[in-house]
N, C-alpha and C positions, 0 to 999 in steps of 0.2 A: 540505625537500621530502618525505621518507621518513618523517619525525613526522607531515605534512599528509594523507599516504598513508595511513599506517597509522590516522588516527584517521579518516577517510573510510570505509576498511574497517570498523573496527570499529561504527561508527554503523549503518552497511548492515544488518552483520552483526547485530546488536542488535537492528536494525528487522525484519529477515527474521525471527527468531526468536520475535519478540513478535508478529509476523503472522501466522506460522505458530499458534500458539499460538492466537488470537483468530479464526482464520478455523476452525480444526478443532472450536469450540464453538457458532461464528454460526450462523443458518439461512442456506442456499444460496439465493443472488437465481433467481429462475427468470425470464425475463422477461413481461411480464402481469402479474402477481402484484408488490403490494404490497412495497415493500420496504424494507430497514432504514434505507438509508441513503440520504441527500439526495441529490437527483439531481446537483448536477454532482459532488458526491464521487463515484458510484456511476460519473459518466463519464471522471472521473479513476482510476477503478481500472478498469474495463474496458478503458481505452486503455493502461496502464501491463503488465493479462495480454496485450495484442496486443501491443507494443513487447517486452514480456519473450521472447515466442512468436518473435518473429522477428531479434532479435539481442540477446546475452550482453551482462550487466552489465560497463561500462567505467568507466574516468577520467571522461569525456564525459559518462554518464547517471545515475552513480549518486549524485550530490547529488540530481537530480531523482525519482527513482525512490524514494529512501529516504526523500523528503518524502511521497509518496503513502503511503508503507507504513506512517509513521509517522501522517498524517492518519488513514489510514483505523483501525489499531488502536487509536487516541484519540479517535474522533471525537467533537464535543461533543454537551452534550446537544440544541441544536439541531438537530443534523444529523440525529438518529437519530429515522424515523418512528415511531410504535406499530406494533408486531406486529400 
């Protein structure tokens, strides 16, 4: 249960960083404006800054959560529209 823990954390933690990382390079979605990425991705990460916004990464959310973060820092080349 505590190895299942810790590699949960660390995934997170990985994906955060690699997030962090790829969103401080992206251009900023503004909404109206053309964007980078596929629309249900972009509604998967806008609903993931409102869940994030209103209550702390748990047990519960963070398999979900760190799928979005890693979607979105890998997204394929499909996903991603022309600038």
């Amino acid at each position: 249960m505590a190895s299942s823990r810790l590699r949960v954390g660390f995934l997170f933690c990985a994906a955060a960083l690699v997030s962090l990382s790829v969103s401080a390079q992206a251009p900023r979605y503004i909404a109206g404006q053309e964007d980078y990425l596929a629309p249900e991705l972009r509604a998967k990460v806008e609903r993931l800054k409102g869940d994030a916004a209103r209550k702390r990464t748990d047990n519960g959310n963070v398999l979900e959560r760190a799928t979005v973060i890693w979607d979105w820092a890998n997204c394929p080349e499909n996903s991603i529209q022309s600038l």
